[in-house]
Each structure stands twice: as structure tokens, then as C-alpha cells.
gemmi code that builds the backbone of each chain (N, CA, C; Angstrom):
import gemmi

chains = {
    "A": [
        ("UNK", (98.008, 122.779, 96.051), (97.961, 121.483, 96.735), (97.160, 120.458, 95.948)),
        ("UNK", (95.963, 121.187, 94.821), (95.311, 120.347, 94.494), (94.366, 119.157, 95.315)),
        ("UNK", (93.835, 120.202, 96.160), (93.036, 119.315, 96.757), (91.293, 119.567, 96.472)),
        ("UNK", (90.067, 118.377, 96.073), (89.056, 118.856, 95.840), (88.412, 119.209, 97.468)),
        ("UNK", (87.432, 119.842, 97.377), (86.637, 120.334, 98.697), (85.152, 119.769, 98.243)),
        ("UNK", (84.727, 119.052, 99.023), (83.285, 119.265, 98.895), (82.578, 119.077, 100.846)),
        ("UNK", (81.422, 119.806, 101.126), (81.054, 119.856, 101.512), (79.471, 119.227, 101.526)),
        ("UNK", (78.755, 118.493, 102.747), (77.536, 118.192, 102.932), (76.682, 118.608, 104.298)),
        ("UNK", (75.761, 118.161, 104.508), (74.774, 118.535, 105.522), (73.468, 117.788, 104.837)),
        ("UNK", (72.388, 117.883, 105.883), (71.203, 117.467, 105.870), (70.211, 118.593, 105.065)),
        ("UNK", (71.019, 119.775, 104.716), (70.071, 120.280, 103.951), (69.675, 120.281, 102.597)),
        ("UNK", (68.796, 120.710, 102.223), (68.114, 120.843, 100.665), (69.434, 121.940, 99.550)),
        ("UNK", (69.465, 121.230, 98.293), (70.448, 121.767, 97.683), (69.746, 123.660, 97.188)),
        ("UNK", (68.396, 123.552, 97.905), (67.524, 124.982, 97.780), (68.450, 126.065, 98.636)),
        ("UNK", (68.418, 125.417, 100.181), (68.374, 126.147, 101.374), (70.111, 126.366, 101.160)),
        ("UNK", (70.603, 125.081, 100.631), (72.485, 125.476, 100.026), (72.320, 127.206, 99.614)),
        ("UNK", (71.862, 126.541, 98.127), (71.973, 127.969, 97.422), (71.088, 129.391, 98.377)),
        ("UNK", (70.036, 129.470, 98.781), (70.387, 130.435, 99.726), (71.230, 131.002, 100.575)),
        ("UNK", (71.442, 130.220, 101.223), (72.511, 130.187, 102.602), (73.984, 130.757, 101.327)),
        ("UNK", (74.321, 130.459, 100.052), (75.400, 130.589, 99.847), (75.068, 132.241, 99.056)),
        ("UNK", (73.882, 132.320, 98.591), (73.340, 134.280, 98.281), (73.099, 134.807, 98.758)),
        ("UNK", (73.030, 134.401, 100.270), (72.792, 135.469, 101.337), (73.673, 135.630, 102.718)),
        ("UNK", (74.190, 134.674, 102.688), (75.006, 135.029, 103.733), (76.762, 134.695, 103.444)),
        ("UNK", (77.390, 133.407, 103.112), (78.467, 132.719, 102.706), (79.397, 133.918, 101.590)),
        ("UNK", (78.516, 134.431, 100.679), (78.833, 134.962, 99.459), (79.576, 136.580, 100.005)),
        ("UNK", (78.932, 136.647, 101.336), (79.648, 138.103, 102.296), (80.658, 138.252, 102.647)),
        ("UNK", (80.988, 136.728, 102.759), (82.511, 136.031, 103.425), (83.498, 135.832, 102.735)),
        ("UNK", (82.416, 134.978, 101.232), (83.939, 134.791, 100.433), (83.258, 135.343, 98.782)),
        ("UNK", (83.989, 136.390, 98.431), (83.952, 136.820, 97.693), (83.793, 135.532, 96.137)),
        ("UNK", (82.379, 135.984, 95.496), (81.794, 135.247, 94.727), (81.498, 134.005, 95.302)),
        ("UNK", (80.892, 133.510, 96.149), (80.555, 132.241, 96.715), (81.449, 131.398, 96.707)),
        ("UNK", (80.716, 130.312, 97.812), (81.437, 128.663, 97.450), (81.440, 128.447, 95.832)),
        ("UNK", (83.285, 128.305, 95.994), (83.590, 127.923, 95.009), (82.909, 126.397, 95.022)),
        ("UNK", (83.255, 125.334, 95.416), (83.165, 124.098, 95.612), (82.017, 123.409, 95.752)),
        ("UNK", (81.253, 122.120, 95.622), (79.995, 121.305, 95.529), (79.648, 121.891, 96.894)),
        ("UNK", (78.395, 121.931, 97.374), (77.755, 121.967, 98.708), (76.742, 120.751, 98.618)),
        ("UNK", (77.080, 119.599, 98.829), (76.026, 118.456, 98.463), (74.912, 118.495, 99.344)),
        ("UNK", (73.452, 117.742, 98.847), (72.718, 117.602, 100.262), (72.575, 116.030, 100.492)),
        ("UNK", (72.613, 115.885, 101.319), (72.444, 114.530, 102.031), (71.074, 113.951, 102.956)),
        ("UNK", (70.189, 114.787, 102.700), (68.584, 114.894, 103.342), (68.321, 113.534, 103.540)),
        ("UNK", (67.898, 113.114, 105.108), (68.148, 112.134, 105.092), (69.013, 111.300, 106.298)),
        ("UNK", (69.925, 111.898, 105.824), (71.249, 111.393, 105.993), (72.344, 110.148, 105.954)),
        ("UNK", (71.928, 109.576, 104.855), (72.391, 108.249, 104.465), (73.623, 108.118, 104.323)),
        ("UNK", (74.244, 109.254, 104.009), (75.742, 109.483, 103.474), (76.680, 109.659, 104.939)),
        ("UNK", (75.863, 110.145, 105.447), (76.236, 110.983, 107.131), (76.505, 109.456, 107.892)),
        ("UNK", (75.683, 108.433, 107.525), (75.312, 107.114, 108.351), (76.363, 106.088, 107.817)),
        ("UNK", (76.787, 106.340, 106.291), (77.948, 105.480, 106.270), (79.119, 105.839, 106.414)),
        ("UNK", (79.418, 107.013, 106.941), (80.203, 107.447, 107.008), (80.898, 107.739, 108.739)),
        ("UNK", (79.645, 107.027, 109.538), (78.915, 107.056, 110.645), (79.656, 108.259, 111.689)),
        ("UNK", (78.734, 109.948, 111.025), (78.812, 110.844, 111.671), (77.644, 111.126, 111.881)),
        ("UNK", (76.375, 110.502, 111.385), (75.582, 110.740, 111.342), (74.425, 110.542, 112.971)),
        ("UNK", (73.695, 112.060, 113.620), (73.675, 112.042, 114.859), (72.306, 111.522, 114.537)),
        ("UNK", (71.323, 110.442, 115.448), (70.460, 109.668, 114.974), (69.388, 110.772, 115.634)),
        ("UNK", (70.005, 111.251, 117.345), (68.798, 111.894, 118.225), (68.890, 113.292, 117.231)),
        ("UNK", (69.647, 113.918, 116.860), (69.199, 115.431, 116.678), (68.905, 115.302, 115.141)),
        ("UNK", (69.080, 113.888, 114.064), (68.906, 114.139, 113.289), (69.546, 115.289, 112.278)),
        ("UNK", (70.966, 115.527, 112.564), (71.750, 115.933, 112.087), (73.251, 115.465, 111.531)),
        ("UNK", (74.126, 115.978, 111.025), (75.146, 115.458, 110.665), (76.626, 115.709, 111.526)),
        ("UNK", (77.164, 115.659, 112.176), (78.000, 116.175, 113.161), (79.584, 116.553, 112.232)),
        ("UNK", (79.906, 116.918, 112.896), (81.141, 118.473, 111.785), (82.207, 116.818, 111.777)),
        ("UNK", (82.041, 115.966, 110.893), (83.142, 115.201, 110.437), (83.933, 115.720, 109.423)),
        ("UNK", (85.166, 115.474, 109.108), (86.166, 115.897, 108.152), (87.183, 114.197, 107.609)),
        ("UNK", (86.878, 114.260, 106.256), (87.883, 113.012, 106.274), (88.497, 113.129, 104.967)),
        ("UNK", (89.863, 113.175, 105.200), (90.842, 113.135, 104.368), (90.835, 111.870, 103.414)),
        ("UNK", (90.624, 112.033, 101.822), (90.332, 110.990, 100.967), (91.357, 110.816, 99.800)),
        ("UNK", (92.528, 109.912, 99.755), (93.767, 110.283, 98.918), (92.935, 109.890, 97.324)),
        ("UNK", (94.142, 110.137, 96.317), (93.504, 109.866, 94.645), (93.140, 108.460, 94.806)),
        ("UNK", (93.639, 107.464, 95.892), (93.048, 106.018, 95.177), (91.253, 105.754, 96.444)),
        ("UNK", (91.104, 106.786, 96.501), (89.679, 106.909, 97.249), (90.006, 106.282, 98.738)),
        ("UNK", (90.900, 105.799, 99.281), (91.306, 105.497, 100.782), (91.341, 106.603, 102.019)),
        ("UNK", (90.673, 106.418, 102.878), (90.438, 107.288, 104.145), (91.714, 107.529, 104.561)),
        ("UNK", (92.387, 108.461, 104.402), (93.718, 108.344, 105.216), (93.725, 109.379, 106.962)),
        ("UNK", (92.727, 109.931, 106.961), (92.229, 110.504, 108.328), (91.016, 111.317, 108.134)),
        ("UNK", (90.283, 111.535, 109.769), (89.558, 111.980, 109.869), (89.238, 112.817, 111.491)),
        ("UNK", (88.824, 113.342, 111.260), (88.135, 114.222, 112.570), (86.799, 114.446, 112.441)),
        ("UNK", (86.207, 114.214, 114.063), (84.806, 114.545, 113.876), (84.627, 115.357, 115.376)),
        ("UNK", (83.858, 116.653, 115.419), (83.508, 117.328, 116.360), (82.628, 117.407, 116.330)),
        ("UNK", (82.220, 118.081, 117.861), (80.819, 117.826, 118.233), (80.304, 119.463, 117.496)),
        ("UNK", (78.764, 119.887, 117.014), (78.603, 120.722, 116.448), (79.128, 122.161, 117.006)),
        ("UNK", (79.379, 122.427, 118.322), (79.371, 124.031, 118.784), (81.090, 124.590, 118.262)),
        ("UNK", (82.180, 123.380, 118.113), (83.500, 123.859, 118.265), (83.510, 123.450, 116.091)),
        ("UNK", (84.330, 124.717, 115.768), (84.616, 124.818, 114.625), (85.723, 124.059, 114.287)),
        ("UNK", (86.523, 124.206, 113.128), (87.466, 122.995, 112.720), (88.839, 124.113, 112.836)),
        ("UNK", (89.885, 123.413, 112.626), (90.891, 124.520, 112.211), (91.827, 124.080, 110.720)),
        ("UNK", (91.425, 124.821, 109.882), (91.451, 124.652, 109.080), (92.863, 124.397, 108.402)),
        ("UNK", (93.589, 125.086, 109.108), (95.274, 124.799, 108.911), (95.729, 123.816, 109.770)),
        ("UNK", (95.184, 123.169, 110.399), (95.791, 121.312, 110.974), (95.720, 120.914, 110.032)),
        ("UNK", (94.035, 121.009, 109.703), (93.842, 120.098, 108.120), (94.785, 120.108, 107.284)),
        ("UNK", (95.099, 121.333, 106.696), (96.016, 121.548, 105.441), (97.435, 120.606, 105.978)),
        ("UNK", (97.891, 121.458, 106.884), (98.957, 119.861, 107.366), (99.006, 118.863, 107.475)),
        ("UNK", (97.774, 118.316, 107.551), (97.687, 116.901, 107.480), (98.036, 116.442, 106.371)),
        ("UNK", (97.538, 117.333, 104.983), (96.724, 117.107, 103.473), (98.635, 116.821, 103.034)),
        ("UNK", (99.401, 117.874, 103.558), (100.562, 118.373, 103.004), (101.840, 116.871, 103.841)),
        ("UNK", (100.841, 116.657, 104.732), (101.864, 115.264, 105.600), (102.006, 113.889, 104.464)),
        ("UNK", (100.220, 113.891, 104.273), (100.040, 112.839, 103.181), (100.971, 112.727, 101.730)),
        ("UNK", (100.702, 113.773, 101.526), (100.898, 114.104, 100.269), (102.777, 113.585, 100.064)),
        ("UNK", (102.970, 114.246, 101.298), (104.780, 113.970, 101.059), (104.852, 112.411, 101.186)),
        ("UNK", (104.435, 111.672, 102.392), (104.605, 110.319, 102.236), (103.766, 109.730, 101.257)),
        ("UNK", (102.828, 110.411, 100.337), (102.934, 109.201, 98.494), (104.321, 109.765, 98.019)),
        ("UNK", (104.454, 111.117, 98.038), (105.376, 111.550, 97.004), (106.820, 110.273, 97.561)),
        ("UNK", (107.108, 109.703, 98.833), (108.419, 109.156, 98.811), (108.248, 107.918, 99.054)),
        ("UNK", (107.008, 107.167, 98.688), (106.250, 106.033, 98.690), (106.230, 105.508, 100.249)),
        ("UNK", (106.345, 106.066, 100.738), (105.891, 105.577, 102.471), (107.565, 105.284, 102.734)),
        ("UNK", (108.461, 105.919, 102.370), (109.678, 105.818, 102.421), (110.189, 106.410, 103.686)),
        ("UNK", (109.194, 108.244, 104.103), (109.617, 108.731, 104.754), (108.598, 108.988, 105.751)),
        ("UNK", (108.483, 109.237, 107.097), (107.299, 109.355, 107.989), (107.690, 110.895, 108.745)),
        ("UNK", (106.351, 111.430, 109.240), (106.097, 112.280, 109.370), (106.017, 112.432, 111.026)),
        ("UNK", (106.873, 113.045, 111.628), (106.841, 112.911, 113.045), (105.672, 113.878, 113.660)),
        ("UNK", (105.730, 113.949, 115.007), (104.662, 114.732, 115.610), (105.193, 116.186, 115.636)),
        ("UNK", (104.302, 117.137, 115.145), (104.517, 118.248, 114.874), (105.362, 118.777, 113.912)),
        ("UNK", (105.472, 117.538, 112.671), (105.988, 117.981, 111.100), (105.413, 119.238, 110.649)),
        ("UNK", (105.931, 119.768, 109.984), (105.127, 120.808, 108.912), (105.734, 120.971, 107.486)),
        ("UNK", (105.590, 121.417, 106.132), (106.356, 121.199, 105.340), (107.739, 122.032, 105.497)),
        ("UNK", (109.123, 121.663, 105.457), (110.233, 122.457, 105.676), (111.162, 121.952, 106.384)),
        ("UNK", (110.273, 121.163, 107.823), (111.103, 120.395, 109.255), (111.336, 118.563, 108.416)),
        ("UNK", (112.493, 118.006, 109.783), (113.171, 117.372, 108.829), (111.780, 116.094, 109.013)),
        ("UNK", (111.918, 114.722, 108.099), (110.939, 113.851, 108.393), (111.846, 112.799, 109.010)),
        ("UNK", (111.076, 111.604, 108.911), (112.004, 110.347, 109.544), (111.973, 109.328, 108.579)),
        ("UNK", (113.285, 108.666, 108.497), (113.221, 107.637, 107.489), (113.392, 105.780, 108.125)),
        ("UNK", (112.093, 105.879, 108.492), (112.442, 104.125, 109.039), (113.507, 103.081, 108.656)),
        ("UNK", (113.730, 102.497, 109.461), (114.654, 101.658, 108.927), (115.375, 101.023, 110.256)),
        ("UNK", (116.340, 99.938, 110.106), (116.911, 99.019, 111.103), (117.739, 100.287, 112.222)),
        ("UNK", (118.593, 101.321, 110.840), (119.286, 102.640, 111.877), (118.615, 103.263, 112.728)),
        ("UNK", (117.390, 103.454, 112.125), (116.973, 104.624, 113.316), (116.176, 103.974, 114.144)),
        ("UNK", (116.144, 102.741, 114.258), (115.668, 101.835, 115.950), (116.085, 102.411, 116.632)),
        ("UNK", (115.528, 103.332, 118.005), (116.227, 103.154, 119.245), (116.904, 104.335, 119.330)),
        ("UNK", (117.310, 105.085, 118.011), (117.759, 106.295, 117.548), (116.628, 107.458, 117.627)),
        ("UNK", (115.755, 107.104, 117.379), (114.677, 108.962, 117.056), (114.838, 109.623, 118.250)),
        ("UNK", (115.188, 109.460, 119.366), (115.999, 110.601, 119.739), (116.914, 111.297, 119.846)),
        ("UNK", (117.134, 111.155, 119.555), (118.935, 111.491, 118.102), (118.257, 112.524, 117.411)),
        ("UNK", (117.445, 112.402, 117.000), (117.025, 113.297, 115.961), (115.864, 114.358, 116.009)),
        ("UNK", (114.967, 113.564, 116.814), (113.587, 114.474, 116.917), (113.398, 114.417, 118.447)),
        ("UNK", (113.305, 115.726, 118.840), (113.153, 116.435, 120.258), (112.212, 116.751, 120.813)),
        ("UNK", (111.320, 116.534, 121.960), (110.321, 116.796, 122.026), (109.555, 118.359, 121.652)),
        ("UNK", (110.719, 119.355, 121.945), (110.177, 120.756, 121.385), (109.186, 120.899, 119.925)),
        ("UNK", (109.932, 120.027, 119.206), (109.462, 120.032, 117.337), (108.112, 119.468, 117.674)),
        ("UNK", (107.456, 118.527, 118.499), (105.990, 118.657, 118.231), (104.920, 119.673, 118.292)),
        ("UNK", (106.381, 120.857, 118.913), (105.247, 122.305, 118.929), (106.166, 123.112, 117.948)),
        ("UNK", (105.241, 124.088, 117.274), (105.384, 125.371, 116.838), (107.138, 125.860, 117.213)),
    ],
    "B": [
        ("UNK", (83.208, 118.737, 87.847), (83.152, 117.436, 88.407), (81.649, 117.517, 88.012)),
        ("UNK", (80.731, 117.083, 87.851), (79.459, 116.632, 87.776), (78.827, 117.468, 86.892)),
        ("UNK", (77.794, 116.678, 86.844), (76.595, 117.143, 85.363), (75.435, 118.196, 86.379)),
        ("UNK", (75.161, 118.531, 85.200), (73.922, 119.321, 85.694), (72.760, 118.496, 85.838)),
        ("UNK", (71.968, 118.623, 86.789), (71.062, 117.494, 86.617), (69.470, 117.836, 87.118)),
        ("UNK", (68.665, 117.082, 87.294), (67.519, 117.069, 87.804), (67.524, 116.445, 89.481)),
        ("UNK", (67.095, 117.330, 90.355), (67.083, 117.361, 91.400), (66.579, 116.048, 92.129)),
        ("UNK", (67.921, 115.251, 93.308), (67.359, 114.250, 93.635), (67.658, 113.640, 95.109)),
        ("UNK", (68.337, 112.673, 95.124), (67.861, 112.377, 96.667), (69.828, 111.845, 96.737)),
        ("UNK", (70.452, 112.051, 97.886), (71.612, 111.591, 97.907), (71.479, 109.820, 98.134)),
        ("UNK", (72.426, 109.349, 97.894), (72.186, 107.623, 98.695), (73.907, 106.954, 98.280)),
        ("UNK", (74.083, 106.348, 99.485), (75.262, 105.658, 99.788), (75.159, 104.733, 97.899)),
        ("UNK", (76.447, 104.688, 97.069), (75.881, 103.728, 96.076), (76.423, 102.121, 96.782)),
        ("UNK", (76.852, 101.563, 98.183), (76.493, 100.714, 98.780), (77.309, 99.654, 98.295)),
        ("UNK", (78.939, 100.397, 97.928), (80.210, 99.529, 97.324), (81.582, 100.649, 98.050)),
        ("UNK", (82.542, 100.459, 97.917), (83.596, 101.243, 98.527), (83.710, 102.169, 96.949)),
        ("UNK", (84.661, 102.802, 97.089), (85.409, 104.064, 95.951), (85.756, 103.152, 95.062)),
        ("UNK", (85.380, 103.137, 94.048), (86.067, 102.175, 92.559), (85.795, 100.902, 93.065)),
        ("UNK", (84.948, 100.787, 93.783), (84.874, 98.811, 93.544), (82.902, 98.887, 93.131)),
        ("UNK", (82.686, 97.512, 92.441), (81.161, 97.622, 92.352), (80.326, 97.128, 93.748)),
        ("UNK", (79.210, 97.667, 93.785), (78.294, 97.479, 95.015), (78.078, 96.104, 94.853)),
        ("UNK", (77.825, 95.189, 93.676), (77.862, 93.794, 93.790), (78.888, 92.824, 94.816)),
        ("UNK", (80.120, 93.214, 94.805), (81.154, 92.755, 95.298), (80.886, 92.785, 96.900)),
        ("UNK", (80.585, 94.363, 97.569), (80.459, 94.029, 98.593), (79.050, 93.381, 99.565)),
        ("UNK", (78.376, 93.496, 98.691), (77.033, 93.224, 98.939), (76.861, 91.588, 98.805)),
        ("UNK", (77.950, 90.947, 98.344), (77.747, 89.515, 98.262), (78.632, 89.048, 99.460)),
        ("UNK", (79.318, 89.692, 99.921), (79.936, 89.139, 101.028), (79.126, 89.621, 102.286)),
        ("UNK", (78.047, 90.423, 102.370), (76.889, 90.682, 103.443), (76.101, 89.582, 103.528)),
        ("UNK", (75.871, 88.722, 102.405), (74.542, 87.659, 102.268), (74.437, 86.917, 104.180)),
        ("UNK", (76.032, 86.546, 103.809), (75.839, 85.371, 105.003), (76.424, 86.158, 106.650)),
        ("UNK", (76.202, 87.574, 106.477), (76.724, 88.096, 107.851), (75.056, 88.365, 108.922)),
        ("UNK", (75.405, 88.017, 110.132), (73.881, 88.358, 110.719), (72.872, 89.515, 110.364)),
        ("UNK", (71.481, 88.918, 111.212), (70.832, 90.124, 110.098), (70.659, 91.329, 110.434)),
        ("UNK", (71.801, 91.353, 111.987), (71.644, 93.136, 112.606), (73.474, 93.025, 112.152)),
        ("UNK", (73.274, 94.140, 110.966), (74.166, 94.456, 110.400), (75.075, 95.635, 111.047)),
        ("UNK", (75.913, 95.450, 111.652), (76.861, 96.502, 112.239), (78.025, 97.408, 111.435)),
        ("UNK", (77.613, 98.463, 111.608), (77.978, 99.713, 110.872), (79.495, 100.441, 111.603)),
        ("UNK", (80.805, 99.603, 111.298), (81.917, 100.505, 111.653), (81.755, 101.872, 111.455)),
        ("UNK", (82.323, 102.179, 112.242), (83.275, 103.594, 111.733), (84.495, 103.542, 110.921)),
        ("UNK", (84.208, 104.551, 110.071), (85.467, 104.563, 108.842), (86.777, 104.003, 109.201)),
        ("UNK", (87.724, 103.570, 108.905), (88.820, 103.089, 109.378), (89.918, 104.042, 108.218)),
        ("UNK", (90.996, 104.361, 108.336), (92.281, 104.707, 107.970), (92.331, 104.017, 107.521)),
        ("UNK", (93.264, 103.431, 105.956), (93.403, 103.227, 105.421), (92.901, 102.552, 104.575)),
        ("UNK", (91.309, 102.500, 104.964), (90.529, 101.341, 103.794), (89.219, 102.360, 103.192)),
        ("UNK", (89.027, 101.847, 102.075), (88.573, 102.734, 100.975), (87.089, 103.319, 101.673)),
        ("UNK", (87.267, 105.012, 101.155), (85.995, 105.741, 101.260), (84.493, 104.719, 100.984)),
        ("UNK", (83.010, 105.018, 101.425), (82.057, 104.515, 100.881), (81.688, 105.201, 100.187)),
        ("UNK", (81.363, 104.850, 98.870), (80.856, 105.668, 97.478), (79.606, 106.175, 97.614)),
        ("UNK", (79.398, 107.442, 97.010), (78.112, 107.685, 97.216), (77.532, 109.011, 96.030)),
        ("UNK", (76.365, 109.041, 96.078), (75.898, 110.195, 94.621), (74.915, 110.952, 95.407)),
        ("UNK", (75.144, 112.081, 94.897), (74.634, 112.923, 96.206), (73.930, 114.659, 95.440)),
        ("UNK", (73.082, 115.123, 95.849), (72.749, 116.437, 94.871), (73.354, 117.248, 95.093)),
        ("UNK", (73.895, 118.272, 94.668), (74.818, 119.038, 95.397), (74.559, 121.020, 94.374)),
        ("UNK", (75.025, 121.924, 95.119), (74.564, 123.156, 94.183), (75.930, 123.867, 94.141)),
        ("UNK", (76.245, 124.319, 93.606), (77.763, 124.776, 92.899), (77.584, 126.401, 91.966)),
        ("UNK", (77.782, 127.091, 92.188), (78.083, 128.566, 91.554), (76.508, 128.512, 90.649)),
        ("UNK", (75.395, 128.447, 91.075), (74.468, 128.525, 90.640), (73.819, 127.714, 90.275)),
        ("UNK", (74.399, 126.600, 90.165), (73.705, 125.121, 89.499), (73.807, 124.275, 90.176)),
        ("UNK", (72.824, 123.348, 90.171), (72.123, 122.144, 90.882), (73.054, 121.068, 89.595)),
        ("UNK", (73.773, 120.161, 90.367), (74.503, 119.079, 89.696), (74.600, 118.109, 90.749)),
        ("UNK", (75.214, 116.790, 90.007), (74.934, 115.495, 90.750), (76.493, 115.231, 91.162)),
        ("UNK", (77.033, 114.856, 92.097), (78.232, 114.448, 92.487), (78.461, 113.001, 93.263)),
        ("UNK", (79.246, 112.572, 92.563), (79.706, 110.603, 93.022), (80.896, 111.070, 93.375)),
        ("UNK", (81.493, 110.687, 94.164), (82.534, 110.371, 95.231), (83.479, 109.621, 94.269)),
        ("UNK", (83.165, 108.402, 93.276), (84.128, 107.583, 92.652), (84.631, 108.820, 91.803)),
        ("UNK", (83.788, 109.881, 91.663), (84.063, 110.887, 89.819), (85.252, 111.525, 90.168)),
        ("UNK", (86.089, 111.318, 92.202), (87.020, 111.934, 92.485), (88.321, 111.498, 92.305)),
        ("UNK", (88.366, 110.089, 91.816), (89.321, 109.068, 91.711), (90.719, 109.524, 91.337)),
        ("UNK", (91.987, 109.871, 91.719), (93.194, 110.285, 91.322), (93.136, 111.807, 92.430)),
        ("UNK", (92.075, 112.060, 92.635), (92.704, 113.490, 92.698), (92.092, 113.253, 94.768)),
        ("UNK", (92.954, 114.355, 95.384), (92.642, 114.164, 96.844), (91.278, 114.892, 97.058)),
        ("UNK", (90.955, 114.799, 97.992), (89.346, 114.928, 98.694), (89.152, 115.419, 100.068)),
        ("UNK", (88.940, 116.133, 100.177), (88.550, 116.711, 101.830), (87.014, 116.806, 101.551)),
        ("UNK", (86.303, 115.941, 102.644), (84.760, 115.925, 102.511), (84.424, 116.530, 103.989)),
        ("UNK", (83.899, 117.072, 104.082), (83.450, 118.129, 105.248), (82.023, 117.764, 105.440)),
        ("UNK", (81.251, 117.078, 106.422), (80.163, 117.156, 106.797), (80.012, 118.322, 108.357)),
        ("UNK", (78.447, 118.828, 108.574), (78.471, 119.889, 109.252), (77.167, 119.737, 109.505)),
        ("UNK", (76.642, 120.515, 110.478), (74.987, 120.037, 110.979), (73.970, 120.905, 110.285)),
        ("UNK", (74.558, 122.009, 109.971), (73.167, 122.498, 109.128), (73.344, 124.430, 108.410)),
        ("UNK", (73.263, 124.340, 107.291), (73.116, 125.350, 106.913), (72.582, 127.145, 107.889)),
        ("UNK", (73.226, 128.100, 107.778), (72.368, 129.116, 108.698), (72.469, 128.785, 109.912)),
        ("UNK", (73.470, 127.649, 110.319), (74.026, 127.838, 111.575), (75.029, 128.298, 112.146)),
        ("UNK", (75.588, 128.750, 112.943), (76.473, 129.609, 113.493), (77.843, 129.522, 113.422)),
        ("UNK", (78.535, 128.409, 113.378), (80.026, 128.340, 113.691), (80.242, 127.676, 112.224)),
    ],
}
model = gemmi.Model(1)
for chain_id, residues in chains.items():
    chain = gemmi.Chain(chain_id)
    for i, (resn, *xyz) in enumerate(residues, 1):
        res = gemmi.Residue()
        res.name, res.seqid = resn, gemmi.SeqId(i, " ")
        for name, pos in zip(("N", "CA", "C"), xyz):
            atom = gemmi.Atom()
            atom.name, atom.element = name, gemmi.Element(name[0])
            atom.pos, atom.b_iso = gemmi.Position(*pos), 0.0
            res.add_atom(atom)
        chain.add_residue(res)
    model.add_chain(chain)
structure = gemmi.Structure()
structure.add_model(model)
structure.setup_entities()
């Protein structure tokens, strides 16, 4: 897919590298591959405004960043619920197809790579149900 | 992606992805002086930033612009040694 990963938090790039020799490294064989930045502080967290002011933490944001550095989505949860990591990738794989056909083709609800997309235009006014069914936004 | 470096402090560099911090910082002069902080918007450029970061054993420096061409998933999270 070619996508970079980096990760941040409020911690010390010390307590990173622990956290990634003692516990992370159990999980994924030879550690985080990828940057674990620290953001101590949280300045990065604040422009990015996930940043939680009362707990002084960073809250589980995720934001999709294409090659010309533009936000093209994001999610932010509250800390107890984890992410799912394969929405993401669909998302990454949604994007990716509309550069590849220059915004030619759009990505309906519950695309995945394989199902058909939609191609805007004067025809399909009034038409997308013709084509896309409510079932296809699920599985 | 990044150099090895001497250990330091992250900070917004206080311009969008590929534009200079001059540019946007001159169009702040004349905005009030309680400066209001959107939330990111879809389709308008990441805020740049340089940040310390530790990678397969090494402490290196990472800018957000050094990602330019290639896609980006940035993951923020509340804290190391926490649970989920």
C-alpha cells in the first residue's frame, strides 16, 4: 500500500524505547518497525486539536495524510475503545483509488477494494439506485 | 526518514505541510488576540511539525514535511504502558 506509520503520545522517546523492549517487542516480532515520536508537552497533540487539556494527555486520534500532506480523514476516540485497524486500511485503499482516477470515481458507503465504485456525472443523477443497494454498505 | 540526532523537544514548526511558517504567520498579525484553534478540516493541509521520535534502537528527529509524496497515517494515543 505504501503507506508511512508513525505514531505519538506525550511520552519521553526513553519510556518509547522501553515500552517497545519490554513489552510491544512480545507482540510484534522485532519491535516497532516505525517512528514512535514524543510529543511531551503536547504541542503537536494541540494543533492537531486532540490534545486533552484536563488529563493532560493525547486522545487516540488517527488522521489520514495523502503524498501532497492534505488531511483527507480522521478519527478520534476517547482513550478506553481501541481503533480498528482494517476500517483504516479501507479508508487508506478508498483514497488511494480516487487519486489513482483523479476524483473521477467515488467511493460509495461500504466500498472495499473489488466492489463496483460510482462515477459522477449528469447520468447517474437520480440513478444511484440503479446501482448501489442498501445491502453493499454492509459486509 | 530522519537523522539520528540529539535528543529534543517536539514543536508544531507553525506553517501547514510544504508551505513556510512565514506565510501563515503573517496572515495571524491582524486576527484577534484570542486566537482560535480549529479542528483539522479534510481536505486542507496537515500542520507541520518536528518531533523526537525512537525507531529500532535509535533516537532520530522526524518533520512531517520529510513525508511529502508518500501517504501518512499519524496515530496519536494517551500514553505508553497503557492498556488498549
Amino acid at each position: 500500500m505504501g503507506v508511512e506509520i508513525l505514531s505519538m503520545s506525550i511520552d519521553s522517546v526513553f519510556v518509547h524505547k522501553m515500552w517497545d523492549d519490554n513489552e510491544l517487542s512480545k507482540m510484534v516480532d522485532g519491535g516497532i518497525p516505525f517512528p514512535m515520536l514524543s510529543d511531551a508537552g503536547g504541542q503537536v497533540g494541540k494543533a492537531f486539536g486532540i490534545f486533552d487539556e484536563a488529563g493532560g494527555v493525547e486522545t487516540r486520534g488517527r488522521f489520514i495524510i495523502d503524498p501532497d500532506g492534505i488531511v483527507q480523514g480522521y478519527e478520534v476516540l476517547s482513550p478506553p475503545v481501541g481503533r480498528n485497524v482494517s476500517e483504516s486500511l479501507r479508508q487508506i485503499q478508498a483514497f488511494q483509488h480516487i487519486r489513482e482516477t483523479k476524483g473521477a470515481e467515488a467511493t460509495p458507503s461500504g466500498w472495499k477494494p473489488g466492489k463496483a465504485t460510482l462515477k459522477p456525472g449528469p447520468d447517474l443523477v437520480g440513478k444511484v439506485w440503479e446501482v448501489w443497494k442498501t445491502d453493499m454498505a454492509f459486509d | 526518514m530522519g537523522e539520528e540526532m540529539e535528543v529534543g523537544c517536539a514543536r508544531p514548526t507553525g506553517g501547514p505541510v510544504g508551505e513556510s511558517a512565514e506565510e501563515s504567520t503573517a496572515t495571524n498579525e491582524s486576527a484577534p488576540v484570542k486566537e482560535a484553534k480549529p479542528m483539522i478540516q479534510v481536505g486542507k493541509k496537515a500542520p507541520d511539525f518536528a518531533a523526537p521520535a525512537y525507531q529500532k534502537g535509535k533516537f532520530i528527529s522526524v518533520k512531517l514535511s520529510e513525508y511529502l509524496g508518500k501517504w501518512v497515517v499519524l496515530c496519536f494515543y494517551p500514553g505508553d504502558f497503557t492498556f488498549v
